[in-house]
C-alpha positions as CSV (number, residue, x, y, z in Angstrom):
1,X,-27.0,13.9,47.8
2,X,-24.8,15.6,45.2
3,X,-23.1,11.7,44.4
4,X,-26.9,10.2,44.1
5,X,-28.1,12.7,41.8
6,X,-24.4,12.6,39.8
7,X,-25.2,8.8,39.4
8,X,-29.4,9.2,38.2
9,X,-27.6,11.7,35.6
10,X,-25.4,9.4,34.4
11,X,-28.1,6.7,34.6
12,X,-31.1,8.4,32.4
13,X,-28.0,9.4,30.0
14,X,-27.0,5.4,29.7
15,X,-30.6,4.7,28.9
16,X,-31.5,7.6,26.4
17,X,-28.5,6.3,24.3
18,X,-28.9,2.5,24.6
19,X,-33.0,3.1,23.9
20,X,-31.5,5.7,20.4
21,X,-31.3,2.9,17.7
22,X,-30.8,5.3,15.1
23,X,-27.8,6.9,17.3
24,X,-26.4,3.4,17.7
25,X,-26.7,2.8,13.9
26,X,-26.0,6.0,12.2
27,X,-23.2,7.4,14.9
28,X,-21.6,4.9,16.2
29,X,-21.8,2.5,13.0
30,X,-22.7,-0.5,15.1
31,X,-25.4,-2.6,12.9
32,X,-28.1,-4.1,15.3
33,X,-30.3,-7.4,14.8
34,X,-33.0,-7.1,13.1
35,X,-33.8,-9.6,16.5
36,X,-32.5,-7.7,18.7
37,X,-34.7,-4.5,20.3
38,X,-34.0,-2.8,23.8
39,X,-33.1,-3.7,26.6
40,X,-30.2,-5.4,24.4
41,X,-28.2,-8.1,25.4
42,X,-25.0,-7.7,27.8
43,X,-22.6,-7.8,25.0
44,X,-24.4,-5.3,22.7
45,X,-24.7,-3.2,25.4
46,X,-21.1,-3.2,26.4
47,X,-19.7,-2.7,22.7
48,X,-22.2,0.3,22.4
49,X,-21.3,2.4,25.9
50,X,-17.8,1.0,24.9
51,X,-18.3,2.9,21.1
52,X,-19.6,5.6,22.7
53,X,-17.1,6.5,25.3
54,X,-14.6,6.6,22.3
55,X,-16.7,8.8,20.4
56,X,-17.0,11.1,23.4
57,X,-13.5,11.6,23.8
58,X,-12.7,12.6,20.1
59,X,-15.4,14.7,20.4
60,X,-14.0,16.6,23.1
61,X,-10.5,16.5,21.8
62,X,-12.2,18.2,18.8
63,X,-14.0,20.6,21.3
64,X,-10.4,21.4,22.6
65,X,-8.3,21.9,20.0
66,X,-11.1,24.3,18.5
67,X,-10.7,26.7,21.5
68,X,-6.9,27.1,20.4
69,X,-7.1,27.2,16.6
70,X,-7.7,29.4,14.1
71,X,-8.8,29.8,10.3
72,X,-8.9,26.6,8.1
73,X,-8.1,24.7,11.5
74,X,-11.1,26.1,14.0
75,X,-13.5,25.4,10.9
76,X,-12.3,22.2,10.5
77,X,-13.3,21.4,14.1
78,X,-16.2,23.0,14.4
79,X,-17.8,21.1,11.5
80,X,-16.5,17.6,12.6
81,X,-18.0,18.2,16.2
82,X,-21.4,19.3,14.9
83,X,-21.7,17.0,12.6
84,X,-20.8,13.8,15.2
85,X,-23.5,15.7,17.4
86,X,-26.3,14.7,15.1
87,X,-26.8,11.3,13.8
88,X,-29.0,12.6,10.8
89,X,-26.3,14.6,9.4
90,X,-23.5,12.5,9.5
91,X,-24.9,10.2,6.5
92,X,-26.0,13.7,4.7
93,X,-22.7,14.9,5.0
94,X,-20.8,12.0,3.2
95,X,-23.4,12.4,0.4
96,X,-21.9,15.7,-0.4
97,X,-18.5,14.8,0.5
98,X,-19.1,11.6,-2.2
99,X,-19.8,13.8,-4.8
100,X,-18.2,17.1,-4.4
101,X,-14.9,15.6,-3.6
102,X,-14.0,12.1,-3.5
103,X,-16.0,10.8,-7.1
104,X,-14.4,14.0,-8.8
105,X,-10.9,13.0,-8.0
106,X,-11.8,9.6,-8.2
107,X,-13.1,9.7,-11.6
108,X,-10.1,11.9,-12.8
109,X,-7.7,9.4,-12.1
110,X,-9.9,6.2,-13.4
111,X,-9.7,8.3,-16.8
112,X,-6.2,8.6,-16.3
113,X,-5.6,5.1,-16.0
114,X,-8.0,4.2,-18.7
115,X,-5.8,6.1,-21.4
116,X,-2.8,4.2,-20.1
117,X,-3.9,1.1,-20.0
118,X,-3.6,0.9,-23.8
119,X,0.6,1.4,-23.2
120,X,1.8,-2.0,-24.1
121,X,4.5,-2.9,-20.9
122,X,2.4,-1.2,-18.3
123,X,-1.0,-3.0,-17.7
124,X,0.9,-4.6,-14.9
125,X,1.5,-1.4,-13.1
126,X,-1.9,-0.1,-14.4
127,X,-3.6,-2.8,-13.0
128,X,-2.0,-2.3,-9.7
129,X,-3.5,1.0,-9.2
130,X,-7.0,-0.4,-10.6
131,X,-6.8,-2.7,-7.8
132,X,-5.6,-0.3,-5.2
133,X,-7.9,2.4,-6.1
134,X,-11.2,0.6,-6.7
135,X,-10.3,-1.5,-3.5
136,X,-10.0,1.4,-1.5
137,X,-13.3,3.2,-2.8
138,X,-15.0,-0.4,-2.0
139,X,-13.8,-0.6,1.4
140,X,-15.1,2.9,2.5
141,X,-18.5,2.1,0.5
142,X,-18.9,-0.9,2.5
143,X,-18.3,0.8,6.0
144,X,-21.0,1.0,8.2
145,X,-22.7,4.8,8.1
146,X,-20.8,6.0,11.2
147,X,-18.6,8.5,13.0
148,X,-15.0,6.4,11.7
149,X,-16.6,6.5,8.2
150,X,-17.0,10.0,8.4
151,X,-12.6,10.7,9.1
152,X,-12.5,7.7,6.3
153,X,-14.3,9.7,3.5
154,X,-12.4,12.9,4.8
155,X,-8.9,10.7,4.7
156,X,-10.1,9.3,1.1
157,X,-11.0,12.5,-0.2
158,X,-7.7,14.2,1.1
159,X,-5.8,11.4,-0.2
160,X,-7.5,11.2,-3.6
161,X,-7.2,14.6,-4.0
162,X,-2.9,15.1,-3.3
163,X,-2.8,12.4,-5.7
164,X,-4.1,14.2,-8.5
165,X,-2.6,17.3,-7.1
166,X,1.0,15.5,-7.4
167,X,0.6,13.8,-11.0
168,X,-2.5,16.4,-12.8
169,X,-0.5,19.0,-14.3
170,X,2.1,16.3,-15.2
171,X,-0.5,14.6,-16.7
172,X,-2.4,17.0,-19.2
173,X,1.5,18.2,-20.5
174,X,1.9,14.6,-21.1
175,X,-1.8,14.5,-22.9
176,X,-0.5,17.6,-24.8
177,X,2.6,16.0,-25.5
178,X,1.7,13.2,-27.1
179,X,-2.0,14.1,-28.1
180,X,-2.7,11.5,-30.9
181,X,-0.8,9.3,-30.0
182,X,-2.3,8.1,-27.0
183,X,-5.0,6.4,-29.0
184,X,-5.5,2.6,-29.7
185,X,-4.2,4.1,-33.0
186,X,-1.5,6.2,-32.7
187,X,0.1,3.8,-29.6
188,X,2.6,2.0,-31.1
189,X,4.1,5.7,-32.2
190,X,4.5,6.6,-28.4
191,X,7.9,4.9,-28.1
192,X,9.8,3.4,-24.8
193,X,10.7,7.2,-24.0
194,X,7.2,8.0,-23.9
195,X,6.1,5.1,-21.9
196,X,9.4,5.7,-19.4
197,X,8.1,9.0,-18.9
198,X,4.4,8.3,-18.0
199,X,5.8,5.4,-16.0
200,X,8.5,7.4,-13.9
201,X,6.0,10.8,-13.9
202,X,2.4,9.4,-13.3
203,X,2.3,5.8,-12.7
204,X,5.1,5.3,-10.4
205,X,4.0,8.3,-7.6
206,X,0.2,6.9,-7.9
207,X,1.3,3.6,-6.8
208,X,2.9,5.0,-4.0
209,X,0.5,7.3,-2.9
210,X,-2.3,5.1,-3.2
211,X,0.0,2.6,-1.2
212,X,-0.5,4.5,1.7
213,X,-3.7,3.0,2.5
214,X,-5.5,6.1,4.2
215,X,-8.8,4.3,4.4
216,X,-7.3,1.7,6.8
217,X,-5.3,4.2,8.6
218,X,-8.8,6.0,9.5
219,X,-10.7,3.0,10.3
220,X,-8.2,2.8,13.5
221,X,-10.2,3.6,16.7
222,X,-8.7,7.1,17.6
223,X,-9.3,8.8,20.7
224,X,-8.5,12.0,20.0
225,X,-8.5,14.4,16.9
226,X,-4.6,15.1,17.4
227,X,-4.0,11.4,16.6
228,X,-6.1,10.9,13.9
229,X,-4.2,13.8,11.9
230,X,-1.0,12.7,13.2
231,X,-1.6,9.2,11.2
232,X,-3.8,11.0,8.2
233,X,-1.6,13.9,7.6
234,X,1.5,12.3,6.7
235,X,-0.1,10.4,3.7
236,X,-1.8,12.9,2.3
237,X,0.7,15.6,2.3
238,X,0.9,16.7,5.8
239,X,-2.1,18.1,8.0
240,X,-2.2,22.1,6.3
241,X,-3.2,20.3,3.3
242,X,-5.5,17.7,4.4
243,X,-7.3,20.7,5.7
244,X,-6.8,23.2,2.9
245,X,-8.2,20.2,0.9
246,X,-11.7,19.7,2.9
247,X,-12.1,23.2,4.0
248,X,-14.0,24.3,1.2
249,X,-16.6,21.1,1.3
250,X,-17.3,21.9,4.8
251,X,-17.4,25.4,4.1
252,X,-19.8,25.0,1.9
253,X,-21.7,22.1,3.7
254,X,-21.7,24.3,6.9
255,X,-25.2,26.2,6.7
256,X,-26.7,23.1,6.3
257,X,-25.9,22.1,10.1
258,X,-28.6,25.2,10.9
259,X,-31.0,23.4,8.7
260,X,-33.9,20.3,9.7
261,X,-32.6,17.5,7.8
262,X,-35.0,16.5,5.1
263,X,-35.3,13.1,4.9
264,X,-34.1,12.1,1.0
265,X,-31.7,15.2,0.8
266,X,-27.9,13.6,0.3
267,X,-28.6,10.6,2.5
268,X,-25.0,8.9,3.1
269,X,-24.6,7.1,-0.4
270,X,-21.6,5.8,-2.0
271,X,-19.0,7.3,-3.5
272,X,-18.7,5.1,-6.9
């Protein structure tokens, strides 16, 4: 008796998730037909219980490792767990994360590489990180609203964010340094020591860092939350930063998870 009503459990569970489209889209990031309504087709079917045993799995890894941390650590998965609980928050979360954290970061180094690119000898290198950095910010934009997207923008945001903590302070001395000179103007007066320095100082440690390709590495389907840091923390400056980083935006994002979602507040977006 126990086994039969183990197995209608498990059945009315299959069918509440397969017959949740916005679960299916928003969740597990899995972009359905406009054709194609429940009962879904084998395939469909299979690729979302498959998606969702996955997700499951994290999530209790995440359920785990909470029970033995502490501080920046417990909060950390706390937040992640709740948040992969409810599909509406997910995309509200992001929007925050988008502008709070990754676009600031972003945007800092874009301005860095904007003053730069006047240098004459380095709009190779400059154009490099152009490349690397827009093409990263395009390839999380692009990702389906979903749980993976979710440890992308908190990878992107980590990652963005040891960059400028590695070259920033380097960076305004050098501003200071040379202030006037770095100026369609004043270029030709910053000399190949000058341009050596911002090369070796700046450009050289962004190309590496941005290198690392953190987006890709979170778009990997992990099944647990100790993996997923194992692959993120090394390029980002090891996992105590990557949650020193985020601790504050889900600090500060964390009430919200008590609140209805208003639909219109923060929903997903882009992080330009």
């Amino acid at each position: 008796m126990k086994l039969i009503f183990e197995n209608w459990r498990h059945y009315q569970r299959q069918q509440f998730l397969l017959e949740n489209r916005e679960y299916i889209t928003n969740v597990l990031g899995i972009a359905l037909p406009l054709t194609e309504s429940y009962p879904y087709s084998n395939s469909i079917a299979k690729e979302i219980l498959k998606e969702q045993l996955l997700l499951e799995n994290f999530l209790n890894s995440l359920l785990q490792s909470g029970k033995q941390a502490a501080g920046a650590a417990k909060h950390f998965y706390a937040t992640v767990a709740a948040l992969i609980k409810d599909p509406s928050k997910i995309g509200d979360f992001l929007g925050f994360l988008n502008v709070r954290v990754i676009r600031v970061a972003a945007d800092k180094i874009r301005e860095m590489v904007r003053v730069v690119g006047i240098i004459p000898g380095l709009e190779p290198l400059v154009q490099k990180i152009n490349q690397m950095l827009e093409g990263a910010m395009k390839k999380y934009n692009s990702m389906q609203l979903s749980w993976v997207k979710l440890l992308a923008g908190m990878a992107l945001a980590a990652a963005l964010h040891f960059i400028w903590e590695k070259i920033g302070k380097t960076w305004e001395q050098i501003k200071e340094q040379f202030k006037g000179v770095l100026t369609p103007e004043g270029i030709a007066n910053l000399g190949e020591q000058g341009a050596t320095l911002i090369k070796t100082k700046v450009l050289d440690i962004t190309t590496k860092l941005l290198g690392q390709g953190v987006v890709d590495k979170a778009m990997k389907q992990f099944t647990d939350v100790k993996s997923y840091l194992g692959a993120i923390g090394p390029a980002v400056g090891g996992v105590k930063f990557f949650l020193d980083i985020l601790t504050p935006a889900t600090s500060a994002y964390a009430p919200q998870l008590k609140q209805p979602f208003v639909i219109g507040q923060r929903k997903g977006g882009t992080a330009e």
